[in-house]
Backbone as CSV, one residue per row, in Angstrom:
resi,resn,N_x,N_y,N_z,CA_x,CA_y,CA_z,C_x,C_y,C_z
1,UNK,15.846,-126.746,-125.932,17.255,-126.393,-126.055,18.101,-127.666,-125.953
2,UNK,19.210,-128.099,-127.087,19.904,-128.876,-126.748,20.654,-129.182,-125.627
3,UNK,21.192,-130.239,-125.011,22.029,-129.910,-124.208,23.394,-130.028,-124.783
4,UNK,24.498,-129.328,-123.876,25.548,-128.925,-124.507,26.818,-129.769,-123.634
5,UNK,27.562,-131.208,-124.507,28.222,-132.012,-124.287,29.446,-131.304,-124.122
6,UNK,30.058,-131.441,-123.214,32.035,-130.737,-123.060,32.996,-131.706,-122.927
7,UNK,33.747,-131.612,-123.741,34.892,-132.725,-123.632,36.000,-131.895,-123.204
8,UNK,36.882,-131.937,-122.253,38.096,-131.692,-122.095,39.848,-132.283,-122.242
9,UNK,40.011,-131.739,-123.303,41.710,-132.839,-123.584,42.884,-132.288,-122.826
10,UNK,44.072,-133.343,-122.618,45.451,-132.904,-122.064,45.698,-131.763,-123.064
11,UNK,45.405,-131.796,-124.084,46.173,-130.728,-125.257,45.981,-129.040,-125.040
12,UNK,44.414,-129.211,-124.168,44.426,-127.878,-124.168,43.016,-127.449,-124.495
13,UNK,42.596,-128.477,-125.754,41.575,-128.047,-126.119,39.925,-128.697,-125.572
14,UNK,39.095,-128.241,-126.364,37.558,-128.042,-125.588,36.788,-128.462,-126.676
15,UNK,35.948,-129.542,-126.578,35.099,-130.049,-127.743,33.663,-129.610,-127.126
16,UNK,32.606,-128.981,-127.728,31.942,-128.614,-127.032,31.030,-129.361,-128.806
17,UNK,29.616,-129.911,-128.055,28.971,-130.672,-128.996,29.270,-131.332,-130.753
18,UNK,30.970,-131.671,-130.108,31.689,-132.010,-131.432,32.610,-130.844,-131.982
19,UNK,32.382,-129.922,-131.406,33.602,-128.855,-132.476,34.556,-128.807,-131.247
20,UNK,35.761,-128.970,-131.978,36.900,-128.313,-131.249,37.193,-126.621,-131.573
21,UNK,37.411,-126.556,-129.761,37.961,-124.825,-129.363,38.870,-125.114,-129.031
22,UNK,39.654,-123.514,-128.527,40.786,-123.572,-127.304,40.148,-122.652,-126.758
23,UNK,40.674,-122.735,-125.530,40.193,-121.221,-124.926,41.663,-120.305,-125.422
24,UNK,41.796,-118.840,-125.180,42.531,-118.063,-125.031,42.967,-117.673,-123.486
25,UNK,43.509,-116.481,-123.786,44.261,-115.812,-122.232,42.938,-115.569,-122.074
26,UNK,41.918,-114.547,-122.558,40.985,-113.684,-121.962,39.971,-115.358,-121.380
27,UNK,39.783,-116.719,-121.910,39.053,-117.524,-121.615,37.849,-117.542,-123.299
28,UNK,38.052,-116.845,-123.781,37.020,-117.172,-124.789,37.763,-118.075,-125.877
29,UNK,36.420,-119.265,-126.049,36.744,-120.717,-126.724,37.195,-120.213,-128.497
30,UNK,38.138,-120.555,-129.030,38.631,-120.022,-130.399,38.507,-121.210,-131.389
31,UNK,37.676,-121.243,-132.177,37.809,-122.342,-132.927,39.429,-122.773,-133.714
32,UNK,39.879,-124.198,-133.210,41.179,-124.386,-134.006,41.520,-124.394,-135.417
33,UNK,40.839,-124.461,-135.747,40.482,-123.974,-137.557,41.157,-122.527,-137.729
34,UNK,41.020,-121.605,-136.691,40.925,-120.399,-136.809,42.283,-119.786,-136.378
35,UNK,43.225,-120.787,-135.512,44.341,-120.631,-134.854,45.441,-120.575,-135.590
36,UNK,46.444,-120.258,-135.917,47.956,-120.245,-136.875,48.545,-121.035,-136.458
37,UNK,48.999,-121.744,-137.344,49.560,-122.963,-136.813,50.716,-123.195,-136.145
38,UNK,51.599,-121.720,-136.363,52.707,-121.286,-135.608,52.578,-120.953,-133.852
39,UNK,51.360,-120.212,-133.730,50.425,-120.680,-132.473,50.162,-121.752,-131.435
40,UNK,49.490,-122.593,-132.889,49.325,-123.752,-131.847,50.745,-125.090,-132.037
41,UNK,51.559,-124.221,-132.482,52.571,-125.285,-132.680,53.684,-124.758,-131.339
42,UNK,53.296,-123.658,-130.944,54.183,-123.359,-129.670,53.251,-123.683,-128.319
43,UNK,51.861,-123.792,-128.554,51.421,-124.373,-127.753,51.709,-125.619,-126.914
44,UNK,51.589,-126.789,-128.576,52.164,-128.016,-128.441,53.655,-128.297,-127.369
45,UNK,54.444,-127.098,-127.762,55.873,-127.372,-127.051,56.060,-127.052,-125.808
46,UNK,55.033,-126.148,-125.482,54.757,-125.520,-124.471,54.550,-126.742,-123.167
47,UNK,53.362,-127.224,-123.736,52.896,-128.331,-123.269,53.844,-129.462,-122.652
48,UNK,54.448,-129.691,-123.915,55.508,-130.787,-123.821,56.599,-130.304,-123.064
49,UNK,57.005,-129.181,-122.514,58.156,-128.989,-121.593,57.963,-128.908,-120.657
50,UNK,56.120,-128.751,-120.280,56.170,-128.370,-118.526,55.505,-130.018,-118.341
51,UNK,55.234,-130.770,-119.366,54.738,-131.843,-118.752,56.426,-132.670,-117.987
52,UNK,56.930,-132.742,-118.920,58.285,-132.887,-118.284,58.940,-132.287,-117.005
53,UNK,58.408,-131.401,-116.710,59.098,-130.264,-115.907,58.210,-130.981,-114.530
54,UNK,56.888,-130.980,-114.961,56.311,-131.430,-113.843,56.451,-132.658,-112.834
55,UNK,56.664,-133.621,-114.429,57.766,-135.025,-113.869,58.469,-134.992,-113.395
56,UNK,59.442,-134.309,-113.621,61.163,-133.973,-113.217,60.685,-133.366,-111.690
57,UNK,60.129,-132.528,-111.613,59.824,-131.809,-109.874,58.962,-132.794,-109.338
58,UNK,58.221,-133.497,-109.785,57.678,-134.654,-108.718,58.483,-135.787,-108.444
59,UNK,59.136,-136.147,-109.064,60.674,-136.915,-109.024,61.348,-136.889,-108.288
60,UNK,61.747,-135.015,-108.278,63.082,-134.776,-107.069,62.042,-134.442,-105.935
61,UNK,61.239,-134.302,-105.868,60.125,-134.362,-104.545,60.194,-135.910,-103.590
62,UNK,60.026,-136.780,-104.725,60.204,-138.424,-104.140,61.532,-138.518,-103.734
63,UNK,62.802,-137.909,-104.757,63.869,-138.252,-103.738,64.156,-137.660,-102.762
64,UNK,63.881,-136.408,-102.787,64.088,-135.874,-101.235,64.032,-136.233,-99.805
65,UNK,62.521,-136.510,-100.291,61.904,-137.312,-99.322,62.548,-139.175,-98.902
66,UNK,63.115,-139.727,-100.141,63.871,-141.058,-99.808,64.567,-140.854,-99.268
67,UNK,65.559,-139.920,-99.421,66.760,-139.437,-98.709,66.599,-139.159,-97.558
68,UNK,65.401,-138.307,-97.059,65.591,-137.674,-95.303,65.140,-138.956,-94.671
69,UNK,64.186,-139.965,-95.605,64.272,-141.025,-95.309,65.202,-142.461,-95.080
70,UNK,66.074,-142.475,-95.624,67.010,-143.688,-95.797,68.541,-143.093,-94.478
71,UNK,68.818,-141.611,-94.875,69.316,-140.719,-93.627,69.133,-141.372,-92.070
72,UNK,67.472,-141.263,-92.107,66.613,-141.415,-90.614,67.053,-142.702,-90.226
73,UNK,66.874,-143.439,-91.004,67.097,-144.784,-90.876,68.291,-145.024,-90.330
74,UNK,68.832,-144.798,-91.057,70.675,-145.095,-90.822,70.797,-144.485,-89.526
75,UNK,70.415,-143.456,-88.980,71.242,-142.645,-88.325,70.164,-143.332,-86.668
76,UNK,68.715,-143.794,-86.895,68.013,-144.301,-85.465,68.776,-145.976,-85.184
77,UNK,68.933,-146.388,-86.482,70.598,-147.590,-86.466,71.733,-147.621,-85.535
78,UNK,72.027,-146.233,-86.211,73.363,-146.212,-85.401,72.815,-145.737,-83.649
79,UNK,71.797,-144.880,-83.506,71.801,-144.654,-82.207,71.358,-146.076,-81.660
80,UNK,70.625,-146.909,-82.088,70.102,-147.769,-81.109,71.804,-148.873,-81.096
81,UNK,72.197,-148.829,-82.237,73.523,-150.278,-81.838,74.900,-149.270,-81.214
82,UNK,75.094,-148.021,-81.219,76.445,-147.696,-80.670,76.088,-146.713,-79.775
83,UNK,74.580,-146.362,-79.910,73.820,-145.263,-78.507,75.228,-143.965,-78.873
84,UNK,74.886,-143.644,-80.467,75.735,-142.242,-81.022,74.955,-141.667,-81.930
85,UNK,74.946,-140.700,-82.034,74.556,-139.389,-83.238,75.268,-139.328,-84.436
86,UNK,75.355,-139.367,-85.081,76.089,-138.521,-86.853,75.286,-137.048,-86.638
87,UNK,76.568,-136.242,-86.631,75.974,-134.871,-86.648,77.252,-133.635,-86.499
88,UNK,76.704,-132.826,-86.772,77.818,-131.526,-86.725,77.633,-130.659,-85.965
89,UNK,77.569,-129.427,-85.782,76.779,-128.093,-85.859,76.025,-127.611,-86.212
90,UNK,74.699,-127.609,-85.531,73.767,-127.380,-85.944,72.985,-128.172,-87.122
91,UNK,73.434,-129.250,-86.764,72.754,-130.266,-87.704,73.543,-130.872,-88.815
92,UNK,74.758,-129.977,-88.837,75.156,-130.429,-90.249,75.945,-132.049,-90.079
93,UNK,75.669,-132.559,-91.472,76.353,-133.816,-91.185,76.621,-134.283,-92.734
94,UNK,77.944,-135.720,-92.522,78.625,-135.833,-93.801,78.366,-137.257,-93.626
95,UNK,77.955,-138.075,-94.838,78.052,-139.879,-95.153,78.645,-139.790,-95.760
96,UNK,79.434,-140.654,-95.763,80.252,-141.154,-97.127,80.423,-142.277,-97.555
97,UNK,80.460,-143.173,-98.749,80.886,-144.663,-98.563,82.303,-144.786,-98.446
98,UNK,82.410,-146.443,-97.810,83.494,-147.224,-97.042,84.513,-146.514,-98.207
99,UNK,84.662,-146.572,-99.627,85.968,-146.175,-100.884,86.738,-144.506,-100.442
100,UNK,85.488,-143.696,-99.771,85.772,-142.691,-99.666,85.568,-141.915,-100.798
101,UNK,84.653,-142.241,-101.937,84.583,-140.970,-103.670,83.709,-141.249,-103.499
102,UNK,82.475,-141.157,-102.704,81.035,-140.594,-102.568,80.594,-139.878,-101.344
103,UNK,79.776,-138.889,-101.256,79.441,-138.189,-100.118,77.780,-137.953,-100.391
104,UNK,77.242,-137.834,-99.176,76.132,-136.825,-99.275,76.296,-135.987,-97.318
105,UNK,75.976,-134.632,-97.778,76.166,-133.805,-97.094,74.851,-133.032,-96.657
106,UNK,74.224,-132.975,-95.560,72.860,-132.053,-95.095,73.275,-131.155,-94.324
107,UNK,72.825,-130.315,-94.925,73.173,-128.962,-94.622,72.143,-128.277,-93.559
108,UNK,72.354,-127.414,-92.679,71.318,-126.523,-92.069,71.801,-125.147,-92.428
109,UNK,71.121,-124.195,-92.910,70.802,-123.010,-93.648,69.936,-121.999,-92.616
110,UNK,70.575,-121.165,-91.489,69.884,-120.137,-91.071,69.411,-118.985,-91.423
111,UNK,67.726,-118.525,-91.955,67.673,-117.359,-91.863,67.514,-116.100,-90.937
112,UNK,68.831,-115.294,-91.113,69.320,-113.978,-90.114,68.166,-112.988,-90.235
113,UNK,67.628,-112.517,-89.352,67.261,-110.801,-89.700,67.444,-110.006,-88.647
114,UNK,67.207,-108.840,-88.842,68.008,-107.761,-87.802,66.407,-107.228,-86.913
115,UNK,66.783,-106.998,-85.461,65.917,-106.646,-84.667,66.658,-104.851,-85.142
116,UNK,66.064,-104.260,-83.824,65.718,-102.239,-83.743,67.223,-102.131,-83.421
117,UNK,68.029,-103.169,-82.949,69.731,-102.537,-82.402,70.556,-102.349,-83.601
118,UNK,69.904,-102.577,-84.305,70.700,-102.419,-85.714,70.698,-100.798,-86.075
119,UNK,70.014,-100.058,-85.439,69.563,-98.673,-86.021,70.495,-98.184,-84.783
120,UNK,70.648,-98.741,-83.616,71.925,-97.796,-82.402,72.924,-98.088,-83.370
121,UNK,73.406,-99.280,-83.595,74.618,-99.564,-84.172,75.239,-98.799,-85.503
122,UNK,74.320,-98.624,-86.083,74.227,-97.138,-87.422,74.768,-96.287,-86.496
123,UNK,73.897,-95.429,-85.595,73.992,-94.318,-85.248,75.852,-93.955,-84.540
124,UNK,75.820,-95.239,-83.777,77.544,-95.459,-83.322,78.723,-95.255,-84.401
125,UNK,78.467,-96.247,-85.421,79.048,-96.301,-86.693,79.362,-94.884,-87.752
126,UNK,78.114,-94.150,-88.045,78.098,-92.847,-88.293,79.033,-91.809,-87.654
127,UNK,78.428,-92.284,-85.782,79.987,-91.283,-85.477,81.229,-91.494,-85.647
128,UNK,81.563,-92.614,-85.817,82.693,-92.974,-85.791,83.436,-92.516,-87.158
129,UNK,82.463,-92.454,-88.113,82.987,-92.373,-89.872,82.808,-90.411,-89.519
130,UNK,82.096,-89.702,-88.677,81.982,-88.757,-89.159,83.224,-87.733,-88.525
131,UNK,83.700,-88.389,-86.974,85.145,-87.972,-86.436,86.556,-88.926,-87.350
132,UNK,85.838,-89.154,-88.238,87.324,-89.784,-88.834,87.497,-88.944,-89.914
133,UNK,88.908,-89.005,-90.496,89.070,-87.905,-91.420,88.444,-88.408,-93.083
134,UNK,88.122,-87.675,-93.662,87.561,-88.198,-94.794,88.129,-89.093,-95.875
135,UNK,89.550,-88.969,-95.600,90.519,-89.630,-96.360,91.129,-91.073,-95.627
136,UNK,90.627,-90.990,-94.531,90.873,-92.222,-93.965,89.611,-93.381,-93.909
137,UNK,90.756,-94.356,-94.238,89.467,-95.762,-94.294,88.276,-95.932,-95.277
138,UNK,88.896,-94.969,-96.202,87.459,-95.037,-97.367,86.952,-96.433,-97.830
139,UNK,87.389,-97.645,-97.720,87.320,-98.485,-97.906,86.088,-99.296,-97.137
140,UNK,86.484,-98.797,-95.131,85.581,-99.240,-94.744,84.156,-98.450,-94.548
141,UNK,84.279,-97.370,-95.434,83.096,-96.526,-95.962,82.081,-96.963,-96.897
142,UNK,83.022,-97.772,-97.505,82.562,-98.295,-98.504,81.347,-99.616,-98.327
143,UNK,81.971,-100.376,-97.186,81.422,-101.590,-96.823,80.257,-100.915,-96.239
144,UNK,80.175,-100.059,-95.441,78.778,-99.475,-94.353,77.882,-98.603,-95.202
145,UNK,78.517,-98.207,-96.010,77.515,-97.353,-97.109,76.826,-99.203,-97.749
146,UNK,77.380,-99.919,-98.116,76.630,-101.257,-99.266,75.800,-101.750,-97.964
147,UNK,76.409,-101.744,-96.954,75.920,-102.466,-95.990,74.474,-101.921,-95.908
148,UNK,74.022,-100.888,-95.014,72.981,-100.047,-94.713,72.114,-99.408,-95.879
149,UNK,72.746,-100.479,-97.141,71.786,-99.653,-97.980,70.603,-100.649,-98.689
150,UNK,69.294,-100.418,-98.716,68.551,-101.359,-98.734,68.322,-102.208,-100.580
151,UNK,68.225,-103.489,-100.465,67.706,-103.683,-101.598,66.511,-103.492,-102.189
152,UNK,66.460,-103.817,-103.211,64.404,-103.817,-103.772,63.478,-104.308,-103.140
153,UNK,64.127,-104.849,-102.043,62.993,-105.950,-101.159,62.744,-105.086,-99.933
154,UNK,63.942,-104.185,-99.797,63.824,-103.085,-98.754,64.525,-104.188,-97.553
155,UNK,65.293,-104.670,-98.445,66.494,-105.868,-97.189,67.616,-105.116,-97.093
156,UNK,68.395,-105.127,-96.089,69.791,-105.026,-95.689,70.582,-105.616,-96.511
157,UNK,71.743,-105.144,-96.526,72.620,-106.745,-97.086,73.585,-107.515,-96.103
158,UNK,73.125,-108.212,-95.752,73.806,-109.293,-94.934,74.924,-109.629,-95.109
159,UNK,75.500,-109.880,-96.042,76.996,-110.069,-96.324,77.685,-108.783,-95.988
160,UNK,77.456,-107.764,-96.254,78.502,-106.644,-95.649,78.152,-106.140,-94.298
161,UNK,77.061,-106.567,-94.055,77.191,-106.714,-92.317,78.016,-107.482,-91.495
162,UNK,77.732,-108.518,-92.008,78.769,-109.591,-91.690,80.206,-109.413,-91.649
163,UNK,80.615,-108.746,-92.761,81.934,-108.035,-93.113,82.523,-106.887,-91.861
164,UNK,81.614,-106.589,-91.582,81.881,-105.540,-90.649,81.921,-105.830,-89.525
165,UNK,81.949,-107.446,-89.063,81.768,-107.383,-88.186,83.251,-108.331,-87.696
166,UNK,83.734,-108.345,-88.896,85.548,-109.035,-88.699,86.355,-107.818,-89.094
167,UNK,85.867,-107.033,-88.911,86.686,-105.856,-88.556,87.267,-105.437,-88.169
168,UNK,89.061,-105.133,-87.787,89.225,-105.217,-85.994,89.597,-103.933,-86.095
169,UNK,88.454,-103.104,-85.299,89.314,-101.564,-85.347,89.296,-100.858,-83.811
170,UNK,90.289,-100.570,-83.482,90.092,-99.699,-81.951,89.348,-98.236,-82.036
171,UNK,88.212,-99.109,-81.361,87.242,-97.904,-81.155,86.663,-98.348,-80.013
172,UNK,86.352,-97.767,-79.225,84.895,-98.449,-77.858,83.870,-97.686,-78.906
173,UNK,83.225,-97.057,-79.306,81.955,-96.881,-80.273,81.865,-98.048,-81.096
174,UNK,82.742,-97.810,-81.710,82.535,-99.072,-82.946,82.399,-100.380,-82.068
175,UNK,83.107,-100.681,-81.149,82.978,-101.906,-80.322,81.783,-102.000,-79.810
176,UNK,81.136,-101.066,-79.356,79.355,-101.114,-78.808,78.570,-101.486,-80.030
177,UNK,79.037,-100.476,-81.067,78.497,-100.848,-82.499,78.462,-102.269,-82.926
178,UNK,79.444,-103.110,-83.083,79.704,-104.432,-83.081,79.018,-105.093,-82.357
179,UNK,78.835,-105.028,-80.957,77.854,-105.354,-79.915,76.515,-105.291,-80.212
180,UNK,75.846,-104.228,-80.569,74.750,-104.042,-81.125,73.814,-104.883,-82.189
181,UNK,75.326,-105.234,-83.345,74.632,-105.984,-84.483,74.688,-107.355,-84.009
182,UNK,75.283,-107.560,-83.152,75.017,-109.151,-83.055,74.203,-109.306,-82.007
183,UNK,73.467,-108.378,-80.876,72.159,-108.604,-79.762,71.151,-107.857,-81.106
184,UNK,71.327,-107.678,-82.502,70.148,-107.439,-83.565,69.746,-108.538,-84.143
185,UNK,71.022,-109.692,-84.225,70.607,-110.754,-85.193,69.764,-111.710,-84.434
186,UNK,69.099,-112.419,-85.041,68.004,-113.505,-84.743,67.652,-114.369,-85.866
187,UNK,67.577,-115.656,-85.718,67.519,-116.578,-86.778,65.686,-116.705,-86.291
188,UNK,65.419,-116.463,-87.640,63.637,-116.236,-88.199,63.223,-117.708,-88.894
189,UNK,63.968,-118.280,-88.833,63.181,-120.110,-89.548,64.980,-120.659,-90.343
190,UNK,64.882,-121.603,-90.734,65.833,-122.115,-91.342,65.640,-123.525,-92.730
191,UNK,66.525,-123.480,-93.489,66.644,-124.735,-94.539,67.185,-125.716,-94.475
192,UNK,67.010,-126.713,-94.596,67.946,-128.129,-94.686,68.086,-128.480,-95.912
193,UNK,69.262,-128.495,-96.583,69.613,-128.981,-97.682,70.182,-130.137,-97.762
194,UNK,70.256,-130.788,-98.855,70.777,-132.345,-99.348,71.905,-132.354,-100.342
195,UNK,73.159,-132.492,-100.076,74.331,-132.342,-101.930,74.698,-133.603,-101.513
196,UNK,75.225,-133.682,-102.703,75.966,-135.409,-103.544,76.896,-134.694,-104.020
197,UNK,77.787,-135.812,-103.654,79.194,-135.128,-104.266,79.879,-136.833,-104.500
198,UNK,80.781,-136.994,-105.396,81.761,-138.149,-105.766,83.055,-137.438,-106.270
199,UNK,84.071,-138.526,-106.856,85.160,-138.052,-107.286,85.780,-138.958,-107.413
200,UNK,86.088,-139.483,-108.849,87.612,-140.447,-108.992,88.217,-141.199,-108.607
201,UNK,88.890,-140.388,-107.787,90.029,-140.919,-106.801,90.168,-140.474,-105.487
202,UNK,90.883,-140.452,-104.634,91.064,-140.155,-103.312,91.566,-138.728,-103.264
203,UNK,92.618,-138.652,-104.339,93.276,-137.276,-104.502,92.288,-136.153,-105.033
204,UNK,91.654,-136.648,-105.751,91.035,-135.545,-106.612,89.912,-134.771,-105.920
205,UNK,89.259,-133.779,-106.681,88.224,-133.021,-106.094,87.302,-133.522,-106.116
206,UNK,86.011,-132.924,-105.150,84.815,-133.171,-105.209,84.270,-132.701,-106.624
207,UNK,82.958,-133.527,-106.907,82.290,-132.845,-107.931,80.837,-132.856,-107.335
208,UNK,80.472,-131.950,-107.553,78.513,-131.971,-107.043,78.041,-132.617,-108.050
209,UNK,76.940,-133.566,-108.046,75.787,-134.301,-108.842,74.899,-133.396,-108.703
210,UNK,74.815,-132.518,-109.951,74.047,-131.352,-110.254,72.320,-131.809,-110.175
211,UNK,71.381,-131.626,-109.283,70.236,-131.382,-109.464,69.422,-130.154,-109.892
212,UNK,70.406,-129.013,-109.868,69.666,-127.741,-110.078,69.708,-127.238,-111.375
213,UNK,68.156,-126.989,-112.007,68.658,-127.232,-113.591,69.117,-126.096,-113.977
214,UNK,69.461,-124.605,-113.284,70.217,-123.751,-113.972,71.955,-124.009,-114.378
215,UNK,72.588,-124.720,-113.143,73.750,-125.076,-113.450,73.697,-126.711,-114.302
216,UNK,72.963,-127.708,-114.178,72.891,-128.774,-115.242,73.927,-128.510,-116.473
């Protein structure tokens, strides 16, 4: 039995004792002879956009990383010569250069989720909507119905919780209720983000230096 030589190319394809294949979805090798050229001509592009794509995300991978790096730097600088921090709340913090029309801004990003007091705080809330008259406050019916109602993920929605919770209404229920959702919340891990921002002039607005290629 011969033995059987395999060549493998970037393109895709499979030379197996001199003939070129491709494989398919299912994995079986298709001779390119046999392929439409409309086929393998979307192949080709195919190719050519994620090789790019792949560049481009290993790229912003390196700068990320320069950045939390060049950040670190600056900022174990300043503690060792003025024995001070750069920092905000909870991490957040702003550089800017000496002109004042450049920034970069790191962000800290908490994720919220709700413990079991979230289900008293319903139950409080409910009474409160169900001794009220039906014509009153439909509005804030509105918010606790979006609120308590789950998404596809079987999530809450956080923003109209939140909403409800700058509410100011005289109730002691609703006030326990209020009480409730915030001994529910608990931050479950968090994000640190990186923006660039410049601008013109002194007067003018910020602009973000778009890295995210949906807005690009």
């Amino acid at each position: 039995m011969d033995a059987v030589i395999l060549e493998e190319r970037p393109s895709g394809e499979v030379v197996v004792n001199g003939k070129t294949y491709m494989p398919d979805a299912k994995g079986n090798l298709v001779p390119v002879e046999t392929i439409k050229a409309a086929h393998r001509l979307e192949d080709e592009t195919v190719r050519k956009v994620i090789g790019y794509a792949a560049e481009l995300s290993a790229q912003i991978a390196r700068f990320k990383a320069h950045t939390f790096d060049d950040l670190s730097a600056f900022e174990a600088l300043l503690a060792q010569e003025y024995e001070a921090a750069k920092g905000g709340r909870k991490g957040n913090k702003t550089f800017m250069t000496f002109d004042g029309l450049m920034k970069v801004q790191v962000q800290v990003q908490d994720t919220i989720d709700f413990g079991p007091q979230l289900q008293t705080a319903k139950a409080l809330i409910d009474e409160c909507l169900n001794e009220w008259s039906a014509d009153s406050r439909p509005e804030i019916r509105a918010i606790v119905t979006r609120a308590f109602n789950t998404d596809k993920e079987g999530q809450i929605n956080r923003a109209e919780i939140f909403m409800l919770l700058r509410l100011e209404i005289e109730d002691e229920r609703w006030g326990r209720a209020m009480e409730a959702i915030r001994a529910a919340m608990r931050v479950v891990g968090s994000k640190t983000y990186v923006r660039c921002y410049r601008r013109p002039a002194i007067d003018a607005a910020w602009e973000a230096i778009t890295i995210d290629l949906a807005k690009a």
